[in-house]
N, C-alpha and C positions, 0 to 999 in steps of 0.2 A: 504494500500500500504506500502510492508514491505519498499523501498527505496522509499526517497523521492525528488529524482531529477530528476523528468519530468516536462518539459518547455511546451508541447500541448501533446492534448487529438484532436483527427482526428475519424472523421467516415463518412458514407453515411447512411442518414437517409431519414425515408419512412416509406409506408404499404405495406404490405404484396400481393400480389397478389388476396388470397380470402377476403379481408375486403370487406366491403358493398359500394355499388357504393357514399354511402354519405356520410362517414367515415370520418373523419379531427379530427388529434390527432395532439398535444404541446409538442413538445422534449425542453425539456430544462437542464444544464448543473450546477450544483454548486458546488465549491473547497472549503472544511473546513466548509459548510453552507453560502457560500457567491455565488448567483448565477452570474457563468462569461461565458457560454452562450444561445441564446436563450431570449424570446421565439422563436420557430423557429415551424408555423401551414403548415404540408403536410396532403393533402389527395390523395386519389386513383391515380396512376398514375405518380404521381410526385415523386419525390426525390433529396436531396441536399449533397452537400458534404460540410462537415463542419471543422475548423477547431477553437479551443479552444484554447488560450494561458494560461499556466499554471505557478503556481510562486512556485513549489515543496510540491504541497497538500498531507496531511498527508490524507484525504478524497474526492473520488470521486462519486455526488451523479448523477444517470441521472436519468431523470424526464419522465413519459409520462401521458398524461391526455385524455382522451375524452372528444371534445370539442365540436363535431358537429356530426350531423346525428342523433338527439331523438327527442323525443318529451316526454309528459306525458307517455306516455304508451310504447315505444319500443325507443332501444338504437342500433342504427347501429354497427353491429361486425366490429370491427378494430384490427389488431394485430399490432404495433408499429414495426419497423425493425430498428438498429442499426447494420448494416452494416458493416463490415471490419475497426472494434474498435483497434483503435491503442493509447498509450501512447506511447510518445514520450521522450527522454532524449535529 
């Protein structure tokens, strides 16, 4: 981030419409390497609107993990949705 005066980071986070009915992905948020937010677990269906408070990050990292829907042998398709991503001044 070429400027560094953004006070929140806003989005609506979720999956995707075709993920797997057992899909559950971890958005999570961290400014400079220090995580400020999150963990934040949606699966199918769901979605949240978030909003981050920022202290002028020179780096913004966003996170998503597959947390749910495997086993040994097969891993539920999840696409992770960050939503109308806004940085805020």
């Amino acid at each position: 981030m070429s400027s560094r005066r953004f006070s929140k980071f806003t989005a609506v986070i979720g999956l995707a419409d075709d993920s797997g009915s057992a899909a559950k992905v971890q958005f999570e948020v961290a400014a400079d390497g220090v995580p400020v937010g999150g963990p934040y677990v949606m699966t199918l269906g769901k979605h949240e609107a978030i909003s981050v408070s920022l202290s002028n990050p020179v780096k913004l990292k966003l996170t998503t993990t597959n947390v749910g829907g495997c086993n040994d042998y097969y891993v539920e398709n999840a696409t992770a949705v960050w939503g109308d991503a806004k940085l805020v001044r």
